[in-house]
Each structure stands twice: as structure tokens, then as C-alpha cells.
N, CA, C and O atoms as a Maestro MAE file, in Angstrom:
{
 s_m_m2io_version
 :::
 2.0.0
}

f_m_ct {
 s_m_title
 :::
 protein
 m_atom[264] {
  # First column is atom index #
  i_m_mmod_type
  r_m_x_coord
  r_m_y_coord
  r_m_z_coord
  i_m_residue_number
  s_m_chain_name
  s_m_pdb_residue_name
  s_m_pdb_atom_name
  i_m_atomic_number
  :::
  1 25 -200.155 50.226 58.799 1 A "UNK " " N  " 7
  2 3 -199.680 50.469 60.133 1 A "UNK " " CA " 6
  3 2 -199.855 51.927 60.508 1 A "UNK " " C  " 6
  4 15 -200.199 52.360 61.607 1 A "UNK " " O  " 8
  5 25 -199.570 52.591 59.442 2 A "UNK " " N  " 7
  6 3 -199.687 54.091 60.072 2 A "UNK " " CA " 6
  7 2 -201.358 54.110 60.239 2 A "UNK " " C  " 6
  8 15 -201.740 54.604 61.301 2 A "UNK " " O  " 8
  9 25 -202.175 53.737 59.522 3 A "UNK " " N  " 7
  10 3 -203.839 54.435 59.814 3 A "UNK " " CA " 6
  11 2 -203.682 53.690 60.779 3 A "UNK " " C  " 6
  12 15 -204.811 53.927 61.209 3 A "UNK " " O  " 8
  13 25 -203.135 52.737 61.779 4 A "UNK " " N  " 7
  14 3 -204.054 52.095 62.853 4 A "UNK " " CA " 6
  15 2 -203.171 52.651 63.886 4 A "UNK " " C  " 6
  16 15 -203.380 52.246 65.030 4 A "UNK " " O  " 8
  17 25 -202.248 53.480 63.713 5 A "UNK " " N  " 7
  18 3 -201.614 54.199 64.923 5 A "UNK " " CA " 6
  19 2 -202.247 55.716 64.830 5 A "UNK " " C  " 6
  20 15 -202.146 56.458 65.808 5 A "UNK " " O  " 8
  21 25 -202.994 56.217 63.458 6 A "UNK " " N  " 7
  22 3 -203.483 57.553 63.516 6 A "UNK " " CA " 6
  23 2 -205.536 57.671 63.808 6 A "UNK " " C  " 6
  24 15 -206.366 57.819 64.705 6 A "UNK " " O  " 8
  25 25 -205.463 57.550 62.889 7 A "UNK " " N  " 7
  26 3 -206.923 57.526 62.564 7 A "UNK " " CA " 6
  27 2 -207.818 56.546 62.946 7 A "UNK " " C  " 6
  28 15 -208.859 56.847 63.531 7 A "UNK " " O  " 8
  29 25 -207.438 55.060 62.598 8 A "UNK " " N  " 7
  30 3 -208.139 53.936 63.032 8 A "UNK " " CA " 6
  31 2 -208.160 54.032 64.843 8 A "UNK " " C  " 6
  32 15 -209.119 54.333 65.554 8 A "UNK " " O  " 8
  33 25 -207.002 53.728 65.187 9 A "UNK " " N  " 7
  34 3 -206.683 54.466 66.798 9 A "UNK " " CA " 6
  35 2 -207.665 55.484 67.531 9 A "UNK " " C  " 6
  36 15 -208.216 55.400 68.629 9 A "UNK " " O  " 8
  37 25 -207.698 56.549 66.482 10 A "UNK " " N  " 7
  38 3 -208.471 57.692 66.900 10 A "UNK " " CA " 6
  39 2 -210.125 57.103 67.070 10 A "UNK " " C  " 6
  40 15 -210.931 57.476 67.922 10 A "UNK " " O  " 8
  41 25 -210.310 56.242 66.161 11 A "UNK " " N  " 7
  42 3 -212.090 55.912 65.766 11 A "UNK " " CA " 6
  43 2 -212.376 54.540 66.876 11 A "UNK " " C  " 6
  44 15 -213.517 54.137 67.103 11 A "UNK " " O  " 8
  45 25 -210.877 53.796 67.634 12 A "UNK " " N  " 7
  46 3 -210.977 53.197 68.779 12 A "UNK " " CA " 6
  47 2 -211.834 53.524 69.765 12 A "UNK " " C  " 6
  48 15 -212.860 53.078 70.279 12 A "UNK " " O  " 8
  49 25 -210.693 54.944 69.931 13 A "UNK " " N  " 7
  50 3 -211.218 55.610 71.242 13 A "UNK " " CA " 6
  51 2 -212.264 57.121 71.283 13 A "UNK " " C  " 6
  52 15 -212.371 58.113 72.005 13 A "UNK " " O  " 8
  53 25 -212.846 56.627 70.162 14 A "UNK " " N  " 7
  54 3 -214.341 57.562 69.861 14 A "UNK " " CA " 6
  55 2 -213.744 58.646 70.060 14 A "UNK " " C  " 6
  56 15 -214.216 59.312 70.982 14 A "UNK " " O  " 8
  57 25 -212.642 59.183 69.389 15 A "UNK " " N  " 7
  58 3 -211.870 60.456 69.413 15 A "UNK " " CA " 6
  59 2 -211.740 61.216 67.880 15 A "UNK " " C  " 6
  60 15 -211.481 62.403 67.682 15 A "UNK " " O  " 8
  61 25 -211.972 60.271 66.976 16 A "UNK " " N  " 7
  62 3 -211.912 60.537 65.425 16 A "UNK " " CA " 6
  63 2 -212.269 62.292 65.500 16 A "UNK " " C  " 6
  64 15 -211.532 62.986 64.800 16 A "UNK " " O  " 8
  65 25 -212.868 62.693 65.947 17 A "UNK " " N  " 7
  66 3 -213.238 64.150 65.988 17 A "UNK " " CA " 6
  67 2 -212.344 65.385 66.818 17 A "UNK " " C  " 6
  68 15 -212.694 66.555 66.659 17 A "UNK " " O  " 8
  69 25 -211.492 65.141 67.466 18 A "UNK " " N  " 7
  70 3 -210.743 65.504 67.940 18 A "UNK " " CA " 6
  71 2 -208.670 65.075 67.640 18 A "UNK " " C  " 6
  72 15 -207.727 65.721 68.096 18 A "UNK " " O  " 8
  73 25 -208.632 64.286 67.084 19 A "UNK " " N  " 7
  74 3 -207.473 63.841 66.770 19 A "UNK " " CA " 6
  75 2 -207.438 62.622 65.789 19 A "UNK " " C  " 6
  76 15 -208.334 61.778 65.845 19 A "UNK " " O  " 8
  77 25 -206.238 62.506 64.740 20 A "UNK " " N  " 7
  78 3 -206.165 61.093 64.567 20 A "UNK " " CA " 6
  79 2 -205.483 61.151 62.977 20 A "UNK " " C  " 6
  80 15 -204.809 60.294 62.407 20 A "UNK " " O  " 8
  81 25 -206.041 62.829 62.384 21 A "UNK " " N  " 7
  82 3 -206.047 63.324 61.262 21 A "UNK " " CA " 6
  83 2 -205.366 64.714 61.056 21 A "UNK " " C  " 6
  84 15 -205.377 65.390 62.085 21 A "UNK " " O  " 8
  85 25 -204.937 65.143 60.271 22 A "UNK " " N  " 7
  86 3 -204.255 66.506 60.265 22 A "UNK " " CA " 6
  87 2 -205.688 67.168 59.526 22 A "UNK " " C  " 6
  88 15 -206.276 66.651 58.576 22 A "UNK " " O  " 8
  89 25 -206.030 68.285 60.137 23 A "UNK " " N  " 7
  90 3 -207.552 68.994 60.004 23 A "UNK " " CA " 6
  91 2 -207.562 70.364 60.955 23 A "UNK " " C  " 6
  92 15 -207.151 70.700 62.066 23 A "UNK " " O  " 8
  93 25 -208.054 70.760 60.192 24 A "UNK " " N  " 7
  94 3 -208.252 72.048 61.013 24 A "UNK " " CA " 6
  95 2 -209.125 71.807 62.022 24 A "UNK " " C  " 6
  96 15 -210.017 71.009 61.737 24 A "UNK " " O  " 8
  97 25 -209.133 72.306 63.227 25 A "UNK " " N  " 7
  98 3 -209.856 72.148 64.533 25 A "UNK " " CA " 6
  99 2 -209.615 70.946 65.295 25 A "UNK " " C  " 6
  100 15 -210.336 70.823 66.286 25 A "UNK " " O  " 8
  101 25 -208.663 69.906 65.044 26 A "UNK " " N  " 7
  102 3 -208.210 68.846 65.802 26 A "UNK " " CA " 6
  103 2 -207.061 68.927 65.823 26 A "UNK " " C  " 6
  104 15 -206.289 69.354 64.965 26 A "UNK " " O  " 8
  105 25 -206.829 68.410 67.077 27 A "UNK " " N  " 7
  106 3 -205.292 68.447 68.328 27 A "UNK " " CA " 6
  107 2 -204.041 68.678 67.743 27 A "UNK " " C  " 6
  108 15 -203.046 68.876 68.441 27 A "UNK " " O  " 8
  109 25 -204.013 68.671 66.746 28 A "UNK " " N  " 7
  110 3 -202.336 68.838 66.069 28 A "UNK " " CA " 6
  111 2 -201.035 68.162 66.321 28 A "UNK " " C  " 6
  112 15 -199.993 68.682 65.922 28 A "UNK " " O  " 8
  113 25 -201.039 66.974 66.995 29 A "UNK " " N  " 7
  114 3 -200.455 66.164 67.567 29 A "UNK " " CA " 6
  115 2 -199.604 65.692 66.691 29 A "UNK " " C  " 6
  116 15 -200.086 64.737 66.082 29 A "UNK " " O  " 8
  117 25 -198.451 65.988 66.347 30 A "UNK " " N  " 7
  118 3 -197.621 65.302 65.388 30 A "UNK " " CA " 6
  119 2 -196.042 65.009 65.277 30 A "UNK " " C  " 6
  120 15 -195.655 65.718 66.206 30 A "UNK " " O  " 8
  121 25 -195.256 64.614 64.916 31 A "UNK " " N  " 7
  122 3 -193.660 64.100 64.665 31 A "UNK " " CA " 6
  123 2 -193.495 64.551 63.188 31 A "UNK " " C  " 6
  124 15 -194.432 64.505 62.391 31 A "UNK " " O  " 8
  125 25 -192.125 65.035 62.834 32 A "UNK " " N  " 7
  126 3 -191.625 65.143 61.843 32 A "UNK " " CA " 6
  127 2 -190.278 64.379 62.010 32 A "UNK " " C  " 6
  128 15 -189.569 64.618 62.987 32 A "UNK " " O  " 8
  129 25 -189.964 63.582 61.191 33 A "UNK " " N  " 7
  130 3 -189.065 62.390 61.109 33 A "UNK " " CA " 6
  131 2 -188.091 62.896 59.802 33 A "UNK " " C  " 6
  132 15 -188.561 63.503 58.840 33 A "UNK " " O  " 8
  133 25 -186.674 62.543 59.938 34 A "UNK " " N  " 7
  134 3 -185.996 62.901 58.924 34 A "UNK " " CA " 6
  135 2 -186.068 62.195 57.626 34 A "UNK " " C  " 6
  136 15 -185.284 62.623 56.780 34 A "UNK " " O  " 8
  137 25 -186.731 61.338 57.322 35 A "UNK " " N  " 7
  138 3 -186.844 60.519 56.819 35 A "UNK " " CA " 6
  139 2 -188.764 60.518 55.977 35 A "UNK " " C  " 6
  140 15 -189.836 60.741 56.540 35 A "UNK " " O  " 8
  141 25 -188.500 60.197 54.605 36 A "UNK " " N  " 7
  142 3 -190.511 59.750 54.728 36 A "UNK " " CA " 6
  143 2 -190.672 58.419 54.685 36 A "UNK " " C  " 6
  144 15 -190.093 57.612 53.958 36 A "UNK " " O  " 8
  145 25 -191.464 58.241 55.476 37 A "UNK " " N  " 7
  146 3 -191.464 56.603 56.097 37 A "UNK " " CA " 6
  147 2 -192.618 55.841 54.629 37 A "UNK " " C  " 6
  148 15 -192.699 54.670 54.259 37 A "UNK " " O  " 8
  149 25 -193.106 56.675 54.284 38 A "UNK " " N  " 7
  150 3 -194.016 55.577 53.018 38 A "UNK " " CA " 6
  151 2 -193.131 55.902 51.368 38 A "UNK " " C  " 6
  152 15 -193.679 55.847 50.267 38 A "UNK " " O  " 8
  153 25 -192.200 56.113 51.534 39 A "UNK " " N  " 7
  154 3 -191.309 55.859 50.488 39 A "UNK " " CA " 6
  155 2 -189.565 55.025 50.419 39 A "UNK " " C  " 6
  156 15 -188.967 54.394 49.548 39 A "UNK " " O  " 8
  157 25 -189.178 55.540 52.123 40 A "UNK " " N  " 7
  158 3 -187.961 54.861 51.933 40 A "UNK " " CA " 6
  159 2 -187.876 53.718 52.712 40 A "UNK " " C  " 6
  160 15 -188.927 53.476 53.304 40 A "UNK " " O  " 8
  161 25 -186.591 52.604 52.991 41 A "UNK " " N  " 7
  162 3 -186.444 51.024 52.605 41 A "UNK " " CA " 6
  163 2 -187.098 50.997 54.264 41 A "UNK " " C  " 6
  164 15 -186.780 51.757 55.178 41 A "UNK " " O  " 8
  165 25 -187.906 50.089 54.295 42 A "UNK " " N  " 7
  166 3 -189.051 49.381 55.305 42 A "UNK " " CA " 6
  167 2 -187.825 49.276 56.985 42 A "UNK " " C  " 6
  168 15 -187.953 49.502 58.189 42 A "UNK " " O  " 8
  169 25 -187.023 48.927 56.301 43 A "UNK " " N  " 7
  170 3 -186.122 48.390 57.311 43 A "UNK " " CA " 6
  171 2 -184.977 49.966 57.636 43 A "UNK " " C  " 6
  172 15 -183.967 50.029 58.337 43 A "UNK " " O  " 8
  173 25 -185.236 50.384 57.321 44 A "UNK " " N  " 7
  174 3 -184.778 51.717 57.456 44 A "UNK " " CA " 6
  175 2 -185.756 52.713 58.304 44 A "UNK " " C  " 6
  176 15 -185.300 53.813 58.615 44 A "UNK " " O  " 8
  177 25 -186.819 52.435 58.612 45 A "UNK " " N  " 7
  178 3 -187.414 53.356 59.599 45 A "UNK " " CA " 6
  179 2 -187.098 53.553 60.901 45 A "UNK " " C  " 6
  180 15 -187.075 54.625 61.505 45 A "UNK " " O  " 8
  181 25 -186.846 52.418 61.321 46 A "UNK " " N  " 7
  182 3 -186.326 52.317 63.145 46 A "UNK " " CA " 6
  183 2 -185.202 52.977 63.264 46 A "UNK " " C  " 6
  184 15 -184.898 53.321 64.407 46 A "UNK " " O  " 8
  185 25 -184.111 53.402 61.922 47 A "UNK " " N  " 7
  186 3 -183.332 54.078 62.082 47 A "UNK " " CA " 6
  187 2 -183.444 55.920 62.442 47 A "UNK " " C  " 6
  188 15 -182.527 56.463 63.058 47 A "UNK " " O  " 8
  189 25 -184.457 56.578 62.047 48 A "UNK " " N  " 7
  190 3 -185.385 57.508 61.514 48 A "UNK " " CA " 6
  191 2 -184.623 58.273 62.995 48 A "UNK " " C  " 6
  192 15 -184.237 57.790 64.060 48 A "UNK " " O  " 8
  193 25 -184.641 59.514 62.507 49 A "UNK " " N  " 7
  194 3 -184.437 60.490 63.715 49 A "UNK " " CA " 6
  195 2 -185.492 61.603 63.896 49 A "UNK " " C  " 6
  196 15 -185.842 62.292 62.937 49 A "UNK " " O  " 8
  197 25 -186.027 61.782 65.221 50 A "UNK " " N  " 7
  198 3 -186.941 62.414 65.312 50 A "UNK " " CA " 6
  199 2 -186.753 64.327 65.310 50 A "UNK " " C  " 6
  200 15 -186.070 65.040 66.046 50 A "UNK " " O  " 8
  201 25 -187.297 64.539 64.630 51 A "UNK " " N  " 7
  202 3 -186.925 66.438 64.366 51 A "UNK " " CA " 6
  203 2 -187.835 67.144 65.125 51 A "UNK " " C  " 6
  204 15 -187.282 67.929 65.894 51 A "UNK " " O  " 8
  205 25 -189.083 67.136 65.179 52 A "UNK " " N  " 7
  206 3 -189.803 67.846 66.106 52 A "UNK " " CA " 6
  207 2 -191.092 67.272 67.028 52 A "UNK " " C  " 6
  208 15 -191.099 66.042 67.061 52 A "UNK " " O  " 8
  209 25 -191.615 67.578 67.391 53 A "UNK " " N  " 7
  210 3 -192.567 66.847 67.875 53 A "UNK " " CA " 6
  211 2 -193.743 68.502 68.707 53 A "UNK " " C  " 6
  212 15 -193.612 69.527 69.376 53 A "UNK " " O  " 8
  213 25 -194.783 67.667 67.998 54 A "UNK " " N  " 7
  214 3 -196.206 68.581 68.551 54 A "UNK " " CA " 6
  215 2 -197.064 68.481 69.341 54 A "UNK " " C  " 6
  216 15 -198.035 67.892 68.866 54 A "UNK " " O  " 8
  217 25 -197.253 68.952 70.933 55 A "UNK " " N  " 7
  218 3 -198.720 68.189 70.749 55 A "UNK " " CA " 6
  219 2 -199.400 69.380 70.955 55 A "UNK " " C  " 6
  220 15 -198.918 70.493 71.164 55 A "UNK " " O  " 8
  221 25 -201.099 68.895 70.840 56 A "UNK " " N  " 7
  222 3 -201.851 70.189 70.674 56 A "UNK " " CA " 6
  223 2 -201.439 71.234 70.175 56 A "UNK " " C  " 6
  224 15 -201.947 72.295 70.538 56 A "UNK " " O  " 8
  225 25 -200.381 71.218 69.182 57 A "UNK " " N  " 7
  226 3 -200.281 72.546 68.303 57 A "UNK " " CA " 6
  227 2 -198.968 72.796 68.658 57 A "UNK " " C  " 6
  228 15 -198.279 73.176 67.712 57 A "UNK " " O  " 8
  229 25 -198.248 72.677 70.020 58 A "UNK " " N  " 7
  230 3 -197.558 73.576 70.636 58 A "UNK " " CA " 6
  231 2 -196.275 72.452 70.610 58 A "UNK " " C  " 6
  232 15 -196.340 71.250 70.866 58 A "UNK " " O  " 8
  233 25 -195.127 73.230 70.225 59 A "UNK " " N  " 7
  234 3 -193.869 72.598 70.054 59 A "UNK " " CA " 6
  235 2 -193.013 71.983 71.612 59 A "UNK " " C  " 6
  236 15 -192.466 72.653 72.488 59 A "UNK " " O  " 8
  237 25 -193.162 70.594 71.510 60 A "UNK " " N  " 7
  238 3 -192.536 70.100 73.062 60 A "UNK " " CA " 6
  239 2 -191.522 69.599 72.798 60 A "UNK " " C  " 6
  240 15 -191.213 68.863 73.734 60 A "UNK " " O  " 8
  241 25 -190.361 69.562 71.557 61 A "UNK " " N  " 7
  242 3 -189.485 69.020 71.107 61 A "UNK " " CA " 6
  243 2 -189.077 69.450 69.824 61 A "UNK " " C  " 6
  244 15 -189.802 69.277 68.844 61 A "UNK " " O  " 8
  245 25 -187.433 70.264 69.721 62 A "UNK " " N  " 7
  246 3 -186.944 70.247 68.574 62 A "UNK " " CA " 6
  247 2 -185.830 69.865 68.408 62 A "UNK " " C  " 6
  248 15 -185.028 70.497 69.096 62 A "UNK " " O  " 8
  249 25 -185.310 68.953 67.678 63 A "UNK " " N  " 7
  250 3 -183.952 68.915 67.086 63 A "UNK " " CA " 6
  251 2 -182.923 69.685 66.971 63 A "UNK " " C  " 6
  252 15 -183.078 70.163 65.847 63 A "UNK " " O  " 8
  253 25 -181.880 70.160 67.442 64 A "UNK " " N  " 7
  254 3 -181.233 71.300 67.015 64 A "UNK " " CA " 6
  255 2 -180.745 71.459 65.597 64 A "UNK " " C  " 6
  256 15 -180.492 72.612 65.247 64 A "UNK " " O  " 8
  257 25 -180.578 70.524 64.758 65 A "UNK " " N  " 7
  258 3 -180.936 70.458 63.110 65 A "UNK " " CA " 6
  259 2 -181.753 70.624 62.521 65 A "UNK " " C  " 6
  260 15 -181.815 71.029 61.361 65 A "UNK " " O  " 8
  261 25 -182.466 70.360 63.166 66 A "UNK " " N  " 7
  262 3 -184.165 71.514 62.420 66 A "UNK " " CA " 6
  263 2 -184.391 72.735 61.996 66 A "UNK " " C  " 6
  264 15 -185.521 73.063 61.634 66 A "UNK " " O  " 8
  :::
 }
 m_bond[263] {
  # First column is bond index #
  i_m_from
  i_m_to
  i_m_order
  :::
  1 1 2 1
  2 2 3 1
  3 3 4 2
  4 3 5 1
  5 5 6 1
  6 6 7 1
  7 7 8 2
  8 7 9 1
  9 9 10 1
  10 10 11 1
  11 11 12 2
  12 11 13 1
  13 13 14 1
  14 14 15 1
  15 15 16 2
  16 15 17 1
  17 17 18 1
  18 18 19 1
  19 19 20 2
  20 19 21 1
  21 21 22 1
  22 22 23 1
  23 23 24 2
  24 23 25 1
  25 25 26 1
  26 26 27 1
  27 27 28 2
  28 27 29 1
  29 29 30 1
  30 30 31 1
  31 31 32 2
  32 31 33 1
  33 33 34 1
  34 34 35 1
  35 35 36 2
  36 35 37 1
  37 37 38 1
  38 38 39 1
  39 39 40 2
  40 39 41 1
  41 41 42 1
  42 42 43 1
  43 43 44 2
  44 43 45 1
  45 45 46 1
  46 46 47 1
  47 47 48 2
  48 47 49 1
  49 49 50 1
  50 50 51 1
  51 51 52 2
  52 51 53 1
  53 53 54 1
  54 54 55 1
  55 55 56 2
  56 55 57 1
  57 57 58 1
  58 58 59 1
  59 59 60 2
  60 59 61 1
  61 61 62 1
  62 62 63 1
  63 63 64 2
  64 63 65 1
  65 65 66 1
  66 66 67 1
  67 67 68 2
  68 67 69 1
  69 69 70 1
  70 70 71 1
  71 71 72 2
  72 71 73 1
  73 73 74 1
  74 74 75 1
  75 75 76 2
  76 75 77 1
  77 77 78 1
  78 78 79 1
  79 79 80 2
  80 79 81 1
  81 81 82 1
  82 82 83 1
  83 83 84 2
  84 83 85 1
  85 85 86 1
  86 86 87 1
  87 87 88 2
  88 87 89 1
  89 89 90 1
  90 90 91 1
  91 91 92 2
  92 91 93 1
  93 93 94 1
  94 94 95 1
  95 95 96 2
  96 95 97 1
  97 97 98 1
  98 98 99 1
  99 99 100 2
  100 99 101 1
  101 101 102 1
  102 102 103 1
  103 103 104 2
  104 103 105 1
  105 105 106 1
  106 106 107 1
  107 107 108 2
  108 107 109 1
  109 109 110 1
  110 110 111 1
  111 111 112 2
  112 111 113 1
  113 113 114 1
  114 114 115 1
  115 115 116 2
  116 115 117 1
  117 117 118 1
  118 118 119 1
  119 119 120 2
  120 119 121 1
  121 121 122 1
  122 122 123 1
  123 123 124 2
  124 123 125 1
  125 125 126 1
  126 126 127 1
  127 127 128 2
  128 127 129 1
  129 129 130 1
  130 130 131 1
  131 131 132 2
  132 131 133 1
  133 133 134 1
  134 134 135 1
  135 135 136 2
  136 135 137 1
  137 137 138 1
  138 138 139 1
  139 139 140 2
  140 139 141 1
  141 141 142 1
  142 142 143 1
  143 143 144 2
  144 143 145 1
  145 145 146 1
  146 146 147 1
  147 147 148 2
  148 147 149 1
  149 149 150 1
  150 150 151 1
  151 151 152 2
  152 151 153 1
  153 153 154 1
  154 154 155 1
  155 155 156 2
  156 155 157 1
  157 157 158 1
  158 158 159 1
  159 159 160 2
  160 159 161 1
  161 161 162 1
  162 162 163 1
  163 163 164 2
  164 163 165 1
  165 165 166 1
  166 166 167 1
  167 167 168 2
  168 167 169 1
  169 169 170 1
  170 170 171 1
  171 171 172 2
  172 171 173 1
  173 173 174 1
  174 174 175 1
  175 175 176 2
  176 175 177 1
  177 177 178 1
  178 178 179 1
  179 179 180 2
  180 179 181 1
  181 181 182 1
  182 182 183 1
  183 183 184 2
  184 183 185 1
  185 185 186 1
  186 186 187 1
  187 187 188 2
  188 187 189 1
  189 189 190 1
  190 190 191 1
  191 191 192 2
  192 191 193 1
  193 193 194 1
  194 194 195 1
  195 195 196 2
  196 195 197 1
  197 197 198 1
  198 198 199 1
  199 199 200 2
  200 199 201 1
  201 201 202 1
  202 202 203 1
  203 203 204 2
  204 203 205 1
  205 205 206 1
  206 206 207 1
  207 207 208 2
  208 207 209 1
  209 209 210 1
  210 210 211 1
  211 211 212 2
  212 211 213 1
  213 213 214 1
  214 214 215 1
  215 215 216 2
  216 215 217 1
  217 217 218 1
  218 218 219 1
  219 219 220 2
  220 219 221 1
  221 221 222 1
  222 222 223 1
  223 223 224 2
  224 223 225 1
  225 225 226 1
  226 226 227 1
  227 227 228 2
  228 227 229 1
  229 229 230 1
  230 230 231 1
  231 231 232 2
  232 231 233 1
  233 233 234 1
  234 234 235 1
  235 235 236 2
  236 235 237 1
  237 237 238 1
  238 238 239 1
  239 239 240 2
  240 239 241 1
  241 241 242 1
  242 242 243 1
  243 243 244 2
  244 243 245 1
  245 245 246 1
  246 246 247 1
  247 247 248 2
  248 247 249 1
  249 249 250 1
  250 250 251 1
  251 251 252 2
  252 251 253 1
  253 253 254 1
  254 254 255 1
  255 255 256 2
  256 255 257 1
  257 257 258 1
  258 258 259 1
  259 259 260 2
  260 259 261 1
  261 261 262 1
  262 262 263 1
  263 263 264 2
  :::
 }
}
């Protein structure tokens, strides 16, 4: 689920080169979640609180617990 919301997504919309991947020279678009979603209980993600959020590099959202 995550490659087809990051990368696979990205290679959808013939964007793979610009976003989709954490890489130097592409969009930087990202969420930091309190939580790591590929280790803890499946059913526990929807609970997940969001801490920051990126796009293009530039911070449009922080948590005040962050």
C-alpha cells in the first residue's frame, strides 16, 4: 500500500522523476507520523497522529509536540 500511494503513484502519473521517492532533487513531499506504520499493529495506523507535513521541501504543518 505504501509503494502504490508513493512511487508506483508517482510512475502513474509519469512523475517518477520528480516525486514519489525521498532523493535528492525531487519534491520533498512528505508526513512524519508518530507512529512507524511498517512495524506497529495494522489496525493501529488510522489512529496515527500527524507531526509535520512537507511539501516541496517547505514546512506547511507542525505539531506543537514536535
Amino acid at each position: 500500500m505504501i509503494r502504490s500511494c508513493t512511487i508506483n503513484g508517482a510512475y502513474a502519473y509519469k512523475m517518477e522523476n520528480l516525486t514519489g521517492s525521498i532523493e535528492v532533487g525531487k519534491s520533498a513531499d512528505m508526513v512524519v507520523l508518530d507512529r512507524n506504520i511498517l512495524t506497529c499493529d495494522p489496525a493501529q495506523i488510522g489512529d496515527g497522529k500527524v507531526l509535520l507535513t512537507l511539501f516541496q521541501g517547505k514546512e506547511v504543518f507542525k505539531d506543537a509536540s514536535f
